[in-house]
N, C-alpha and C positions, 0 to 999 in steps of 0.2 A: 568452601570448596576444598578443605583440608582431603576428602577422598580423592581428590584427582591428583592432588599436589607431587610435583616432581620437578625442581626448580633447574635441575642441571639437566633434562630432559629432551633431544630434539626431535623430531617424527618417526626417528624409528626405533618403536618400542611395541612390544606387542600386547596381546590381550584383546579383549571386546572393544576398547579405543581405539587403538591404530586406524588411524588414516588410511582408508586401501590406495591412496593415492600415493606414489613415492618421486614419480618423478620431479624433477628440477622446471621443467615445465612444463605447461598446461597441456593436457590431454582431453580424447575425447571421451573416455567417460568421466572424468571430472566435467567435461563443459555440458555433457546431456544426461549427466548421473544427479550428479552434486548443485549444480547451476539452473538446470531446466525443468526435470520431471521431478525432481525433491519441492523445488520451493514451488513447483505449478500444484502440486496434491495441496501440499503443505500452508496455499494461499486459499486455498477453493471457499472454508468457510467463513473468513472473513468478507470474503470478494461476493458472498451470497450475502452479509449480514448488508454490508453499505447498500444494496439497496432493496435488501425484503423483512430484513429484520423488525424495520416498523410495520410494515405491514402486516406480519405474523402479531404482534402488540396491540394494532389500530383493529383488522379485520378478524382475529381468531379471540383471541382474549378481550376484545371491547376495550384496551385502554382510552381514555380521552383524558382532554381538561388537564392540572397543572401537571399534574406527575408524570407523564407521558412527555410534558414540556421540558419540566426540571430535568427528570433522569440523565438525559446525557450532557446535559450542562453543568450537572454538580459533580456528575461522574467524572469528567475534566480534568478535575482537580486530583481524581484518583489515580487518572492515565498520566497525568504529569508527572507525580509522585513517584507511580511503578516504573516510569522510564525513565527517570534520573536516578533511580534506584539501580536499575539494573546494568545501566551504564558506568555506574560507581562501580558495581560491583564487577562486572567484565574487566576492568583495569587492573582492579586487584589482584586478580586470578591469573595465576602460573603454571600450568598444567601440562603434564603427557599430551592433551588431546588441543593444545593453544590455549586463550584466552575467551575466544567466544565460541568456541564449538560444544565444548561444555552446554553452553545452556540451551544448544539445539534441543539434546537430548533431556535436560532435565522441564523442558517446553510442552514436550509430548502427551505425557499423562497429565500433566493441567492442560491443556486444550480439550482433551476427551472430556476430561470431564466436563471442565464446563458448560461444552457444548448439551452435553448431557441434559443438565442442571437449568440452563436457558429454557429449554423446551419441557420440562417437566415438574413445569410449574400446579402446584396442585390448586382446588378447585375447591369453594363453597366457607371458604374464609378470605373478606376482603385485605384484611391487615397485613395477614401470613400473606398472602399472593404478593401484596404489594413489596415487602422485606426480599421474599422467595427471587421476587424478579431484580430487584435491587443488589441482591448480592449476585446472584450470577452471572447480572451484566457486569461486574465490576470485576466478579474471578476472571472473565474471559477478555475487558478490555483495559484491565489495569494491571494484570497477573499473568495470566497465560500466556498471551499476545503479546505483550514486550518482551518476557522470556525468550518469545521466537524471535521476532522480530529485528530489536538491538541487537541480536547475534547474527541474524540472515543479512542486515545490512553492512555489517561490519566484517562480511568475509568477501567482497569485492575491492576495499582498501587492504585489506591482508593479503592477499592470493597471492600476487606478486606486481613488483616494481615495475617489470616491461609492460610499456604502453598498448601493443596492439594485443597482448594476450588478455591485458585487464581490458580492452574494449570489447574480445570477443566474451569474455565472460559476462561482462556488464550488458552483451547485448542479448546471451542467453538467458541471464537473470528477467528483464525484460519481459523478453518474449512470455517466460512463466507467468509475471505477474499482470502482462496483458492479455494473456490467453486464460487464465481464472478468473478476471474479470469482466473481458472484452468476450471472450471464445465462450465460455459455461455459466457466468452469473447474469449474463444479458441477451445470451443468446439459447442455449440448450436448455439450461435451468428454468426460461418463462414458458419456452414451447414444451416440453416433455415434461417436468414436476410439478413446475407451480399451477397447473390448471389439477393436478390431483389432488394438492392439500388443500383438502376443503375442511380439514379439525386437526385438535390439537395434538391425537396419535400417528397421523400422517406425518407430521414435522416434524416431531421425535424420532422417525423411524429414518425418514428421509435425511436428517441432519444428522443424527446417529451414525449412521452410515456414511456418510462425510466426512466424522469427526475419527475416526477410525481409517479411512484414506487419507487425511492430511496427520494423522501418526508416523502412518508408513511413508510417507513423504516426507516427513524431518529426519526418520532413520536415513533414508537415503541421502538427504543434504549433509548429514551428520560423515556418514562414511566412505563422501565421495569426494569430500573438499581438505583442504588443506590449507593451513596460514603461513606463507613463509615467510612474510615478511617482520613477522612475531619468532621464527626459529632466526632468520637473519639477525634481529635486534637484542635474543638471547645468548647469541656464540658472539658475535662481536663486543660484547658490552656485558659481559657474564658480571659481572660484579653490580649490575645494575636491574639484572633484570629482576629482581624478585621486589624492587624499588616502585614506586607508582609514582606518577606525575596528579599533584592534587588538582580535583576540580578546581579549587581557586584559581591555580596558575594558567590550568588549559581557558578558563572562562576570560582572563586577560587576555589569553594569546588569541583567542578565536572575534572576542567582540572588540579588539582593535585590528582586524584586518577587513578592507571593505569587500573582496572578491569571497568573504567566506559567507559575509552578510548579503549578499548577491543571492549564492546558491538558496542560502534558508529562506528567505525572502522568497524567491522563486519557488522553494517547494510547497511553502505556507500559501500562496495565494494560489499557484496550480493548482495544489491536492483540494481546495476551498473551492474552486469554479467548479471542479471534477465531481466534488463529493455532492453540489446540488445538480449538479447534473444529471448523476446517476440513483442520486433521492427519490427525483423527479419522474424520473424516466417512467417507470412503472405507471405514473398515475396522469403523465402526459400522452402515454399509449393508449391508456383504459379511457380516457374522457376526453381526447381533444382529438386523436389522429382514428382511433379505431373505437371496438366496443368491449367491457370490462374480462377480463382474464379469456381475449379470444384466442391465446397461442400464440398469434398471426403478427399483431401490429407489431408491439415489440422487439419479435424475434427478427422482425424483417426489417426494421431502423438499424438493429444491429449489427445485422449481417454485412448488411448497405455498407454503413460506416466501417466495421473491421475490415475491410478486405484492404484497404491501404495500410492499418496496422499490421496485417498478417503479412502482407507483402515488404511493408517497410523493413522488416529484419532481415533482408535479402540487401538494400542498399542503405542500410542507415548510416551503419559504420564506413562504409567505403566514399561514400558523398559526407561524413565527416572528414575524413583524411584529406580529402580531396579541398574541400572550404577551411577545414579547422572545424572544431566541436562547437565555439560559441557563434559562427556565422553561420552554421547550417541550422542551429535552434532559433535563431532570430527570425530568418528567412523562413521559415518554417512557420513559427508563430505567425509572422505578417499575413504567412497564406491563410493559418488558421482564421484569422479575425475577419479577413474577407468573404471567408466560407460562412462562417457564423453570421453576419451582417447580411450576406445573400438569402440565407434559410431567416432571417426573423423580417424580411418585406411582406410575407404570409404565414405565419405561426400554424395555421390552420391547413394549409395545402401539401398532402401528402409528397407530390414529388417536388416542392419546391423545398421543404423542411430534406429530407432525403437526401438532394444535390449538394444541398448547403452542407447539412452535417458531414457528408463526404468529405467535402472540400475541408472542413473546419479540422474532420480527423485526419485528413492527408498531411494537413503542416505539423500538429502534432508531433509525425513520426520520431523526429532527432531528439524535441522533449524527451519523448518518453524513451528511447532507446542509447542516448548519447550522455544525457544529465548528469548521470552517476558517475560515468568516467569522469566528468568535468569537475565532481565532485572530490573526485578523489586525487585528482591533481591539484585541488584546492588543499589536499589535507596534507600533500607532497611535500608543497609549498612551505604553509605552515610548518613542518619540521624541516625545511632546510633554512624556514627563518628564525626556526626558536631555538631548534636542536632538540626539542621533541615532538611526538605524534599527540594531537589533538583528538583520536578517535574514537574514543570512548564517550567523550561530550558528547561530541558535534552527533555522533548516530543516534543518541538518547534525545538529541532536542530533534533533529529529525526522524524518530520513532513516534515523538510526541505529537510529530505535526503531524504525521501519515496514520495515525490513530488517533489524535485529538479532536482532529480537524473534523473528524465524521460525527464527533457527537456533539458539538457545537451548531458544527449544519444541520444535525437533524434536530436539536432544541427550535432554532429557529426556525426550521421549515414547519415542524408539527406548532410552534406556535403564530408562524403565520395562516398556514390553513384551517386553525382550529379558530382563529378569528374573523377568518374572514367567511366561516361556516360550514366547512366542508363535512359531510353525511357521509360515516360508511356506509358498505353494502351491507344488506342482511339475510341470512340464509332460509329462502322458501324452500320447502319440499326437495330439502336437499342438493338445493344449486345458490349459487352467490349470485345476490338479483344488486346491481347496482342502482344508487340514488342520482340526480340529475343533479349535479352542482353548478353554482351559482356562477355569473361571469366574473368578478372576480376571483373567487378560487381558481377558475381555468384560466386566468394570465396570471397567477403566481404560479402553477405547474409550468405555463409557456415560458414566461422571466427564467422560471430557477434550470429548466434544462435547455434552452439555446443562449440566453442572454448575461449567463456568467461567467462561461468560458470565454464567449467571445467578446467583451471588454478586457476579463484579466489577462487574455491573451496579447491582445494589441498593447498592454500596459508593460506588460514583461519584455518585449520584445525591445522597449526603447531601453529600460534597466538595464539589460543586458550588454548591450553594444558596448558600454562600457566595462565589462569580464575579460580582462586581461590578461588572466595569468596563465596561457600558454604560452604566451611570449616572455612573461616573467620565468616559468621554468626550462624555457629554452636557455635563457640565461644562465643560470642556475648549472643544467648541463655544464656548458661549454667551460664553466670555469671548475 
């Protein structure tokens, strides 16, 4: 990162880097620049991969059988690798443009590509296809994507120290990356795209074009955010700052504190119910609630369920303040599990699956929009107990889990349905005619999208009651 280097350097310095952000605090195109419509483009094709990616593998290219299995399970090891990687290497880095902004921008052109690369996969050589496919799932989920990633999560614990400016940003963060997932990979992307690609130049062209939006959405995350908590920790501490706290030392501080093992815990099991959920979804639309790529089913589970997500960014933050961060995620959760447990008395019945997932995404809401702040008072904490920041780990093992975690789910999912028989469709006379799967295939789509959010929900909610440490940094304050 020797080009960016400028060790005595604080935000305002100009050229192509400068931060168009200057003020001392937070603003509204920083919070709908930088925070909302950067990381919403900038999410889009991941948030299409978790849950069509196999499907473009299973229905367009015929993958089956082990390597279809292994792939995301050996790849694991690759994502783990790249985001301890690049968390090392974010700490390192002293720069005009901060510590993690930097790799916004150098995220960009590897995502293009690989996105590229995924989809244009060549044809009429088994061995090359199989390699072809291997690396570029691995450019885009072990290279690319942490690139972005470790850096997009680690500009909410930078931003700044005041609490209700980090919640409002934490809740526009949010909103981005439930509306790329919730709003366009579950709801517009099944009704308007996916009933087009029916071969492998449609996805090209379609994901193409995606990969090229989520560009211009890291420029924008790139040029609208600001870390001041990295300019504070450089001018108070200048003889320090070009100094790096080693992984050893943060790996000490972080795995003896229980409130930090709390958080990771919490996002390892959360992101792990979410990710067969949203596996699932697609193939619990097409053969259990409606008929195979009808537009319809799908888009209308989704809609159902988002509309308390979409709404909850209106009260999440403000019914935090009001409970505190970690009683309105419990409470929250509680409701989720209820919701969940309502919708699986019939797996099978449109509006009773419907009502339920409703309910189950209504408690949700503080998860998904409040977490990170609580995260990031966890990370507070930790430097007012160690006397330094932790943030560089802790965001690599949580990149790791928010990207690991999906190809772990999908080894397992593709190797539970490939066992238990599941038939793709096949293309007649130029439509996708789907095959009639067996009854157990159809209760591992039911299991994997209503019944593992709604245990891990109720599991977390007990974990948590014990996440003390707003009262610890109330503490902390006062003295």
């Amino acid at each position: 990162m020797k080009f960016f280097q400028d060790k005595k350097s604080t935000h305002k310095f100009s050229g192509v880097f400068r931060s168009r952000i200057q003020d001392e605090n937070v603003t509204m195109p920083e919070l709908a620049l930088g925070y909302f419509l950067g990381p919403f483009c900038a999410l889009l094709a991941n948030a299409i991969f978790v849950s069509f990616l196999n499907r473009f593998y299973t229905d367009i290219l015929g993958m089956k059988g082990l390597f279809i299995t292994m792939l995301p399970l050996v790849s694991t090891v690759f994502v783990i690798i790249g985001n301890l990687k690049m968390g090392t290497m974010i700490d390192k880095t002293h720069t005009k443009a901060g510590k993690a902004r930097p790799y916004l921008l150098i995220s960009a052109p590897l995502m293009l590509l690989s996105i590229f690369l995924i989809f244009s996969v060549p044809t009429g050589n088994d061995s090359g296809q199989l390699c072809w496919i291997a690396i570029s799932y691995n450019l885009f989920f072990a290279v690319a994507y942490p690139a972005y990633f470790v850096a997009h999560s680690m500009m909410i614990p930078l931003s700044t120290r005041k609490s209700n400016q980090r919640g409002k940003l934490s809740i526009a963060s949010q909103v981005a990356n439930l509306g790329s997932t919730g709003l366009f990979a579950t709801m517009l992307f099944p009704m308007l795209l996916y009933p087009l690609l029916k071969n492998q130049k449609a996805w090209l062209i379609c994901m193409g074009t995606i990969g090229v939006i989520a560009c211009v959405g890291i420029m924008l995350e790139f040029l609208f955010t600001r870390e001041r908590v990295t300019e504070e920790l450089n001018v108070e501490n200048e003889e320090k700052a070009g100094k790096t706290v080693s992984i050893k030392k943060q790996l000490k501080a972080v795995v003896s504190d229980r409130y930090w093992w709390m958080i990771i815990l919490f996002y390892l099991f959360f992101n792990m119910a979410a990710a067969f959920k949203n596996l699932s979804m697609s193939y619990y639309c097409d053969y259990i609630l409606g008929s195979y790529q009808d537009g319809i089913t799908q888009t209308a589970v989704a809609a159902i369920s988002g509309i308390p997500i979409a709404a909850g960014a209106l009260f999440a933050w403000p019914l935090a303040k009001k409970m505190g961060k970690k009683n309105s995620i419990v409470a929250g959760l509680i409701l989720s599990g209820v919701g969940g447990l309502f919708a699986m008395t019939d797996m099978s019945n449109f509006k009773v699956v419907v009502l339920g997932v409703f309910v189950k995404t209504l408690g949700t809401i503080p998860a998904c929009y409040v977490m990170m702040a609580l995260f990031a008072d966890v990370l507070d904490y930790l430097e007012q107990k160690n006397g330094f920041r932790c943030d560089g780990l802790s965001m690599s093992i949580y990149s790791i889990i928010m990207v690991g975690i999906s190809g772990v789910v999908t080894a397992v999912f593709n190797g539970l349905i490939s066992a238990s028989g599941y038939i793709p469709p096949a293309l007649v006379k130029n439509a996708m005619v789907a095959a009639e799967q067996n009854g157990i295939t159809r209760g591992i789509f039911s299991l994997c999208f209503l019944g593992a959010e709604t245990i891990v929900n109720l599991l977390l909610a007990v974990m948590l009651i014990f996440c003390n440490v707003e009262k610890k940094m109330q503490k902390y304050v006062r003295k």
